[in-house]
C-alpha positions in Angstrom: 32.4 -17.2 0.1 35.8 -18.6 1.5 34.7 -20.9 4.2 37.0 -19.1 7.3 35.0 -15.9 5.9 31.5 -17.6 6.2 32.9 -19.2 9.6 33.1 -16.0 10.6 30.1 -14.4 9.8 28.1 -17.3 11.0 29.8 -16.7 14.6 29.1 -13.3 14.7 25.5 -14.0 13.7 25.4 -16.5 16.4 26.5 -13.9 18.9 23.8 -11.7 17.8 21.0 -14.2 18.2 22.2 -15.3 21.9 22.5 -11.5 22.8 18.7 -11.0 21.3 15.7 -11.1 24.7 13.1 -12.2 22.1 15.0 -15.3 20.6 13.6 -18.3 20.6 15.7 -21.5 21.5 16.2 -24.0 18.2 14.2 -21.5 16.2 16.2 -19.5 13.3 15.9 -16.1 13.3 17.8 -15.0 10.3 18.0 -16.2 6.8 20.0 -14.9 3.6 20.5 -15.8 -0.1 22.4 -14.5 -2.8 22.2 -15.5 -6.3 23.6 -14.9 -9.5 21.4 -13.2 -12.7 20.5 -16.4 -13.9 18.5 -17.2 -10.9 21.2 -19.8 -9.2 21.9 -20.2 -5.4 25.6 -18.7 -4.9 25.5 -18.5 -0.7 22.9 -18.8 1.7 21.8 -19.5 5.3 18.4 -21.1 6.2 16.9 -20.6 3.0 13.7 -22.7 3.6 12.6 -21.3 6.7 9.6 -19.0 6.7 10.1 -15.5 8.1 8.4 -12.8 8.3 8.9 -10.4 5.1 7.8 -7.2 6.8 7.0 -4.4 3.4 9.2 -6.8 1.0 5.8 -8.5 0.9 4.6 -5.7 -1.0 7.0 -7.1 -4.1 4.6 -10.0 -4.2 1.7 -7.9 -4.3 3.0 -5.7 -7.3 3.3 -9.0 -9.0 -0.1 -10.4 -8.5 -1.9 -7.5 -9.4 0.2 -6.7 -12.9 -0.8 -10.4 -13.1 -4.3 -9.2 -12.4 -5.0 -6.3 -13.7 -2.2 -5.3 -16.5 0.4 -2.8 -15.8 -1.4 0.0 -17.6 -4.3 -0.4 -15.8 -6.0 2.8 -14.6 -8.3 3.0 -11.9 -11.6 4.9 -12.6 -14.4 6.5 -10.0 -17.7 7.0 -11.8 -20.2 9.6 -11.1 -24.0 9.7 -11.4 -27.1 11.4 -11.2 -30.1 10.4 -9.8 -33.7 11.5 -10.8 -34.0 13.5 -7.8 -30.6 15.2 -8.5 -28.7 13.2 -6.5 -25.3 12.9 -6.6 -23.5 9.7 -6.4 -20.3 8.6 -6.2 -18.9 5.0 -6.9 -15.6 3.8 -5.9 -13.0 0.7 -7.3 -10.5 1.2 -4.8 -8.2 4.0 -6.2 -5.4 4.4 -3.8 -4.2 7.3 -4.8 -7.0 10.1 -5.0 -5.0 13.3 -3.7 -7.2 16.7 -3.2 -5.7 17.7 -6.1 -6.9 15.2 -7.9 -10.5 15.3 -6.8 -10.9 19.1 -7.3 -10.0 18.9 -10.6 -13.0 16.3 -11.2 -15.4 18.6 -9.1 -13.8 21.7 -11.9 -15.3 19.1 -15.1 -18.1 17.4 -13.1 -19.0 20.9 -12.4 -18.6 22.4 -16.1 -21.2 19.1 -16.8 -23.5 19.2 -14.2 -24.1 23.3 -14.9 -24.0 22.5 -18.9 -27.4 19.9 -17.9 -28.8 22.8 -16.0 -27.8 21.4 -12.8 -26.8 24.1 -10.3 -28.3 22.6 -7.2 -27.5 19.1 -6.1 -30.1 17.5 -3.1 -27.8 15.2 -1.8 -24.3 13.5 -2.1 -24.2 9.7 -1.9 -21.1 7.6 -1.8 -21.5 3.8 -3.1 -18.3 1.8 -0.9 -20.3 -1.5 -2.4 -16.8 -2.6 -4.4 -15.4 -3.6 -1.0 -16.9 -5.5 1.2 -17.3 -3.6 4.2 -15.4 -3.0 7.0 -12.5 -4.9 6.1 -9.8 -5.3 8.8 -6.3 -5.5 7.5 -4.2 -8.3 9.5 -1.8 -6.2 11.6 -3.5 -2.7 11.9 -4.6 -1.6 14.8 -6.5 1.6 16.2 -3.8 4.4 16.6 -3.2 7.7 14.8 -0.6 6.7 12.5 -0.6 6.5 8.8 -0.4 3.0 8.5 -3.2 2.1 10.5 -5.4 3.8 7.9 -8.5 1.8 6.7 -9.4 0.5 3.6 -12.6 1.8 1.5 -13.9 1.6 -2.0 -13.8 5.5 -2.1 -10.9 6.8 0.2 -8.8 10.3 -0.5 -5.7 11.3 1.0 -5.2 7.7 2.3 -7.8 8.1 5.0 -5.3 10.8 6.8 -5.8 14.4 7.4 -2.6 16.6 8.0 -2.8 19.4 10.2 -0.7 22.4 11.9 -2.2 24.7 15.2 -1.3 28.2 14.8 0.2 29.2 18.0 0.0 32.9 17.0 -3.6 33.3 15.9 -5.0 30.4 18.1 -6.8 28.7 15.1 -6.2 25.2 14.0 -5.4 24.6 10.6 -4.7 22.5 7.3 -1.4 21.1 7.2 -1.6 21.2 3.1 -2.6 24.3 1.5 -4.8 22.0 -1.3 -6.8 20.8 1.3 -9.7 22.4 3.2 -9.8 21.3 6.9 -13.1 20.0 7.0 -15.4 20.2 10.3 -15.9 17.0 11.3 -11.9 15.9 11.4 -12.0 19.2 14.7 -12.5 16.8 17.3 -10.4 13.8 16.1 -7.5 15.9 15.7 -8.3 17.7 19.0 -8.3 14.4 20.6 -4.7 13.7 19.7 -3.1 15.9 21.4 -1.1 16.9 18.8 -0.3 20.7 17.7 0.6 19.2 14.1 0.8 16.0 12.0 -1.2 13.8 10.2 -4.2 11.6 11.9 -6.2 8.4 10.6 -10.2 9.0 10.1 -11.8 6.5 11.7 -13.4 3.4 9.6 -16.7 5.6 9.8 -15.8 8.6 9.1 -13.3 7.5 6.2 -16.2 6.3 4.4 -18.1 9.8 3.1 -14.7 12.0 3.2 -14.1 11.7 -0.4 -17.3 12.7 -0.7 -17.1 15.7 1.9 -14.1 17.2 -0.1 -16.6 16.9 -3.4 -19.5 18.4 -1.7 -16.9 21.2 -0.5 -14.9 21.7 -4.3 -17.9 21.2 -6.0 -19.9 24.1 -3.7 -16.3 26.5 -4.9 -17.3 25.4 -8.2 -20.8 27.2 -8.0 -22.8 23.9 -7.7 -25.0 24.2 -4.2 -24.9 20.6 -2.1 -28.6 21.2 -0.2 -28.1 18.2 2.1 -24.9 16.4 3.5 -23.1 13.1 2.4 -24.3 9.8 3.4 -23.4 6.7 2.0 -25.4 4.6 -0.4 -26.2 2.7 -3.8 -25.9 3.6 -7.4 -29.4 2.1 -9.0 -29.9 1.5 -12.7 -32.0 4.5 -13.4 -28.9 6.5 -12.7 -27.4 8.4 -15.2 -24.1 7.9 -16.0 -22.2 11.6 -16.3 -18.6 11.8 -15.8 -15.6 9.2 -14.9 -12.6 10.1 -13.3 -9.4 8.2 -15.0 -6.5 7.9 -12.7 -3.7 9.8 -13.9 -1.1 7.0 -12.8 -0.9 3.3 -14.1 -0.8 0.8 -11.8 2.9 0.3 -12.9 4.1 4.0 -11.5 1.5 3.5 -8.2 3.2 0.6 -7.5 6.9 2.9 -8.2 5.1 5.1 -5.4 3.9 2.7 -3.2 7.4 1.5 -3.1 9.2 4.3 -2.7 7.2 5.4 -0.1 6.6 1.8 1.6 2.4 2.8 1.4 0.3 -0.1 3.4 -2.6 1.7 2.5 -1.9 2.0 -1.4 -0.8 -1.5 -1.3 -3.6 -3.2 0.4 -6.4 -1.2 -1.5 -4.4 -2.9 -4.8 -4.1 -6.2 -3.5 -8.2 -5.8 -2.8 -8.9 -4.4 -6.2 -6.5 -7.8 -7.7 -8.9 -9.6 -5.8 -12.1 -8.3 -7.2 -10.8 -9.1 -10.8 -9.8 -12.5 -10.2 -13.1 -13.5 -8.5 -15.7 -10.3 -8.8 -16.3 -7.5 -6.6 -17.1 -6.9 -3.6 -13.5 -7.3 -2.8 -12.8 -9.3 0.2 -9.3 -10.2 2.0 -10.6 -14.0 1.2 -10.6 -12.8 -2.2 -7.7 -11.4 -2.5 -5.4 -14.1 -0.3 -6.9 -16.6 -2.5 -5.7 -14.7 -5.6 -2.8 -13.9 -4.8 -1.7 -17.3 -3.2 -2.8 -18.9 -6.7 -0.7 -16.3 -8.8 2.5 -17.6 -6.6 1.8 -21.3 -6.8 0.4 -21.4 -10.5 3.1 -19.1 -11.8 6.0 -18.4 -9.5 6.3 -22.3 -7.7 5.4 -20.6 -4.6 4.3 -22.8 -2.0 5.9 -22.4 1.2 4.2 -18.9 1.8 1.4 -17.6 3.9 -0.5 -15.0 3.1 -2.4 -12.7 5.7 -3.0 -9.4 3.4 -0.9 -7.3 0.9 1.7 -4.9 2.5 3.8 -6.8 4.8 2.4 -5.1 7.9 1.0 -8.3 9.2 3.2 -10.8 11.3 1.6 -13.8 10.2 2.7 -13.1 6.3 5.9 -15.6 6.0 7.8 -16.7 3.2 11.2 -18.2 2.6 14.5 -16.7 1.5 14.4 -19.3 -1.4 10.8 -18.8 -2.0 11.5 -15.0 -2.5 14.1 -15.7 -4.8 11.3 -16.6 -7.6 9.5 -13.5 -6.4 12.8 -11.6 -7.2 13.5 -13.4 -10.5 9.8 -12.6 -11.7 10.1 -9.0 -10.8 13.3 -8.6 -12.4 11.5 -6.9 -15.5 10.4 -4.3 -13.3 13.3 -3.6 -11.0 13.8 0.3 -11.8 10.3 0.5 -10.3 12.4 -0.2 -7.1 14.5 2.6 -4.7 17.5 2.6 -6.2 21.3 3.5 -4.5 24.5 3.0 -6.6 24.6 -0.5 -6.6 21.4 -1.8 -6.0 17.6 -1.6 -6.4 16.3 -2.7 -2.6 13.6 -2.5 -0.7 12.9 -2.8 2.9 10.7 -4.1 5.6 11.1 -3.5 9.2 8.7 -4.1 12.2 9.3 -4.4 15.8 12.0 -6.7 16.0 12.4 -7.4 12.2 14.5 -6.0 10.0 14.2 -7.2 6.0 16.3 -6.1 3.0 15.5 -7.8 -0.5 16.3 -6.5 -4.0 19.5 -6.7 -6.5 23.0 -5.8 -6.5 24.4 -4.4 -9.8 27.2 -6.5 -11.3 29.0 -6.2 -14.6 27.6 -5.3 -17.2 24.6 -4.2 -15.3 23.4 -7.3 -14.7 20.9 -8.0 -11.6 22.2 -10.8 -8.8 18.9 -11.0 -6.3 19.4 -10.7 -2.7 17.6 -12.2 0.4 17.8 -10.9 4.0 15.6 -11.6 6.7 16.3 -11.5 10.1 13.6 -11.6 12.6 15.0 -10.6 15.9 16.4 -7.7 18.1 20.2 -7.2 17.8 23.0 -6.8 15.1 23.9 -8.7 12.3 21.9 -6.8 9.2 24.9 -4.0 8.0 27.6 -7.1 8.0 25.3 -9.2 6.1 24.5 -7.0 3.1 28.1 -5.8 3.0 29.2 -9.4 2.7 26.7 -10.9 0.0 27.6 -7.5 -2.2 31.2 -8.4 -1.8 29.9 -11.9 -3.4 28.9 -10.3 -6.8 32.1 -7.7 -6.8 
């Protein structure tokens, strides 16, 4: 960058930072870094202070779980039958189980269950034993939005129920035609306020829903649940009958997860990482640990902290520099990335951050890795990006 251009752009970033209330005096507040394909510094600004990444994080998490777990891996939900013809259920963290998804199970576990000469089941049981329980996610809190959803062995429909009030019949109602609006989620939703939307279970309640929609697909199926759904263990005189095989690889859940910025996909991955590297149950200990060694040991990554796995947490911090050599490691997945003419990105904003990592598309398509991070109110992000692309133009 000519230096009256970078003069300038330092200046206006200056301006920014005295007109921003939550600036702190003598503390940076933004950081950027553009390099060229071959990994090597062309401009930056701060590039060893920490910030915090926001859902760039989630880039970091990708990488530690291919590391993990293998980008084909598959996630897989086992069902089993006990001697008293109960039915149990036995999550590994899938984050993406979908009503869809789970009545087609009930549709085979059915066809089996009725092929044993099965048609009444006493009980439902889910086993959450591949978490640790009640985990806490760093930065979640209690309210009704999405990403304050909890994290369970067994989850569907990331912990959320969507629904819709019809004015004209007075009846409230599913907001998604594949899913039945199940009893218990009436006063929850009630609660709200809301006439339509989408609303988090609570940590309780998210524990036996997957296990309510079974009960209620497998009942359309022809196979009579006698009692409700209570959690519990799979024992070794269990009989093994069907396994559910995640249609997606980890490689296009993490596609999703980034397209659609998903904390909750992206922590119950960074759990499951965890429980490879060290056995289940999973545990955020776990998992940090993981996940911090993956960085250092491969990637050279030691000015990082590590809270949990999608960004959502403030004390997550990294350095422009440091994610550089996440960038440069991810480069052999970069289509997995949103993608606008020029450049493969993703974002991370909280309350008074605003993040943008990714790569701008030089010639020959070649990839030059981007940094911004700036962790304040104010301007200064558009004039940035516009001025490191001009770099690799």
């Amino acid at each position: 960058m000519p230096f009256l251009h970078k003069w300038i752009l330092l200046l206006f970033l200056a301006m920014a930072l005295v007109q921003s209330p939550g600036a702190i005096a003598g503390t940076p507040k933004i950081g950027y870094l553009v390099a060229d394909s071959h990994g090597k510094v062309m401009d930056a600004l701060n590039p060893d202070q920490a910030f915090v990444p926001a859902s760039t994080f989630k880039l970091l998490t990708a990488l530690g779980a291919f590391n993990e777990l293998g980008e084909n891996f598959r996630f897989k939900t086992k069902f089993f039958l006990g001697p008293d013809r109960t039915l149990k259920i036995k999550g590994s963290g899938d984050p993406l189980i979908t009503s869809e998804i789970l009545e087609k199970s009930c549709c085979d576990l059915a066809s089996i269950l009725l092929k044993k000469g099965v048609s009444t089941i006493k009980t439902l049981v889910v086993d959450n034993l591949f978490f640790e329980p009640d985990i806490q996610i760093p930065g979640t809190g209690g309210s009704t939005n999405p990403y304050d959803a909890g994290v369970n062995a067994l989850s569907a429909n990331f912990n959320t129920v969507s629904f819709r009030f019809d004015k004209h019949d007075g009846q409230l109602l599913s907001g998604e035609p594949q899913t039945p609006l199940l009893s218990f989620t009436r006063p929850r939703i009630l609660a709200s306020g809301l006439d339509r939307g989408r609303i988090v279970l609570s940590r309780i309640e998210s524990r036996t829903y997957a296990g309510r929609l079974v009960k209620f697909f497998l009942e359309q199926k022809g196979i009579k649940v006698m009692g409700g759904v209570e959690e519990g263990q799979v024992l070794q005189q269990d009989l093994h009958i069907y396994t559910h095989v995640s249609p997606y690889t980890l490689a296009e859940l993490v596609r999703q997860l980034l397209q659609f910025s998903n904390n909750f996909m992206a922590n119950q991955i960074f759990l499951t990482a965890g429980a490879a590297a060290f056995s289940p149950p999973a545990s955020l200990e776990k998992s940090v640990g993981a996940l911090r060694a993956y960085a250092s040991n491969t990637l050279g990554i030691e000015n990082i902290s590590i809270a949990e796995g999608s960004g959502i947490s403030r004390r997550n911090r990294i350095s422009p520099r440091e994610m550089l050599k996440v960038l440069m490691a991810f480069k052999s997945h970069y289509s997995l990335m949103n993608h606008e003419r020029d450049e493969f990105y993703k974002t991370g904003t909280l309350d008074g951050v605003r993040t943008r990592v990714g790569y701008f598309t030089g010639k020959n398509n070649s990839l030059f890795p981007f940094i911004i991070m700036i962790n304040q109110q104010g301007q200064g992000y558009k004039i940035i990006k516009e001025r490191l692309k001009s770099m690799v133009q």
